[in-house]
N, C-alpha and C positions, 0 to 999 in steps of 0.2 A: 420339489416333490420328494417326499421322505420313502424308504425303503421300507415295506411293513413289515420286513422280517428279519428287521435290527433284532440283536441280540440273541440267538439262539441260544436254545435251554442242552438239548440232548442232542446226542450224534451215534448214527447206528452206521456200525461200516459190514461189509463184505468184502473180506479178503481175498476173494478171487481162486480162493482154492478149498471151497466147499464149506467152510467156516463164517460164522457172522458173529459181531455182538451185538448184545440189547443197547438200550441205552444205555447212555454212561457220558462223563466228561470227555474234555478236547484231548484228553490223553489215553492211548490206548498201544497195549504191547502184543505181538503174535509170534508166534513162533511158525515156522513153512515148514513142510513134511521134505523139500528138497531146494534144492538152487535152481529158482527159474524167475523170471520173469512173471509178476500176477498183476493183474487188473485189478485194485480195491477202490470200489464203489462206498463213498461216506455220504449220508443225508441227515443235512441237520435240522431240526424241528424245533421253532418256538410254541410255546405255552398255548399260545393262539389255533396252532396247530399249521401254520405256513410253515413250509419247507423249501429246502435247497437242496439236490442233488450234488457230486461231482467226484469225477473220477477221475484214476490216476494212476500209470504203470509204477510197481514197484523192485525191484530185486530181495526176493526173499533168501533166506539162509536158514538153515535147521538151527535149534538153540543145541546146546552144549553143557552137559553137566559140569561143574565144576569136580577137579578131581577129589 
């Protein structure tokens, strides 16, 4: 039996600290407002429009200007 939801197109995540992205590719960058622990929620959607949930504790860090 085949998986009908080989190959997903987009992935929309929810970073767990009030932020989301739209779609977009398997690569995505965030910056966290502090050092904690977040839940980010990614759901990936093919064409077809089948999807896949899954979530995952992160450790977030605030980014950092370069000087």
């Amino acid at each position: 039996m085949s998986d009908l939801c080989d190959g997903f197109v987009t992935f929309n995540f929810d970073f767990g600290d009030g932020t989301t992205s739209g779609p977009s590719g398997n690569y995505v960058e965030h910056c966290y407002p502090s050092n904690a622990t977040y839940n980010v929620v990614c759901t990936a959607t093919m064409a077809n429009g089948c999807s896949r949930t899954i979530s995952f504790p992160v450790t977030g860090f605030p980014c950092t200007t370069p000087p």
